[in-house]
Residue, then its C-alpha position, 0 to 999 in steps of 0.5 A: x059446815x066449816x066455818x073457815x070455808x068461804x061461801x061465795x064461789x069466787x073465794x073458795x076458787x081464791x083458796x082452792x088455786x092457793x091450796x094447789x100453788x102450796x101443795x105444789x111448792x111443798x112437793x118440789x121443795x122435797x124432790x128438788x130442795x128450795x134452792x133449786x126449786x123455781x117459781x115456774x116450775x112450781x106454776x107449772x105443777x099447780x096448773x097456773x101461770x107465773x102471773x097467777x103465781x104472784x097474785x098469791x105469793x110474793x116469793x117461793x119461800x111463801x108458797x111453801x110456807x104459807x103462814x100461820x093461818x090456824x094460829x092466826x084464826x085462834x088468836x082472833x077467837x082468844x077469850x081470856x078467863x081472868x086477868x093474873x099473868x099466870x092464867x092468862x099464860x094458861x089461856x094462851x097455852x090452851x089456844x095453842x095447844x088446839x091449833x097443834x095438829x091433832x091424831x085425826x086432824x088432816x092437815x096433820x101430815x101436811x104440817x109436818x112435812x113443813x116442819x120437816x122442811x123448816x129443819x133443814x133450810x134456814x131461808x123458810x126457817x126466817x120466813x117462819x120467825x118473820x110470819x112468828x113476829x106478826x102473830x107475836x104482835x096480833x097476839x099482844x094487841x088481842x091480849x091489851x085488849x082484854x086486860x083492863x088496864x094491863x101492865x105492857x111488860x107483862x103482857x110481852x112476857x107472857x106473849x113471847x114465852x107462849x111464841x117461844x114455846x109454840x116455835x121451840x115445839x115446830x122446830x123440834x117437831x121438824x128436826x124428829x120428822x127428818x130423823x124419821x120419828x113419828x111424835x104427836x105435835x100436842x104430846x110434844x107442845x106439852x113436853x116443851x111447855x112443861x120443860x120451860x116451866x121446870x127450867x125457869x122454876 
């Protein structure tokens, strides 16, 4: 059993009701685009009222790109091997690396119709980084807490050159997906990993 799900009826209706508020979002977002897409029409879609709407979402942008949820969940489970920058870098990357979705992962096609859809608006592409901040900083107090007594300088390096990766990856991801190219999101986090280290040496 999964152990994301949540057990008790009540939350799984709370997640189901999002589930559909997003799927919603995401199907008017490529019919219509995000502009011309209104929060009722979106309520509408998914079965729900406007005030329903809100109970889950502050804005339409968020609908559609609900947050980062895989990522968060794993940075919350990072367990980190050892305490040189270089591993702990290598840790990250593995943890990120996971999150990306895999051949037989079902919410693959899911994540690249909203990377599709980040490549070409650039109102949900600054909800993503603002969603990318808060993860950069969860990541940086999960790390701070590992390390015995680490240097802080250190610690942002390594958080925001692993950030910089996983979002350099999506966007790429995206911009492939509008050109109608099929690429697997891992081969590609790998490709961006290995294009950073070759450019900074």
């Amino acid at each position: 059993m999964n152990d994301d799900v949540p057990q008790d009826l009540r939350s799984r209706r709370r997640l189901d009701t999002r589930q559909e508020i997003h799927r919603a979002a995401l199907e008017l977002f490529e019919e219509r685009g995000v502009r011309e897409t209104t929060v009722q029409q979106i309520a509408e879609r998914s079965g729900v009222s406007s005030r329903t709407f809100f109970r889950h979402f502050a804005t339409k942008e968020q609908a559609g790109l609900p947050g980062q949820l895989r990522l968060l969940r794993a940075i919350e489970t990072l367990e980190v091997t050892g305490t040189d920058p270089d591993t702990v870098l290598r840790d990250v990357e593995a943890v990120l690396e996971g999150v990306m979705g895999r051949e037989h992962d079902p919410e693959r096609e899911e994540h690249r119709r909203v990377a599709r859809l980040l490549s070409g608006d650039s109102e949900l592409r600054a909800l993503a980084a603002a969603q990318e901040r808060g993860l950069a900083t969860r990541l940086r107090e999960r790390l701070t807490g590992q390390l015995d007594g680490p240097d802080p300088t250190t610690v942002l390096l390594v958080v925001e050159v692993a950030v910089a990766v996983w979002s350099t990856c999506w966007e790429r991801w995206g911009e492939l997906a509008a050109q109608g190219r099929e690429e697997d999101p891992v081969e590609l986090y790998r490709r961006c990993r290995s294009e950073l280290r070759r450019i900074v040496g």
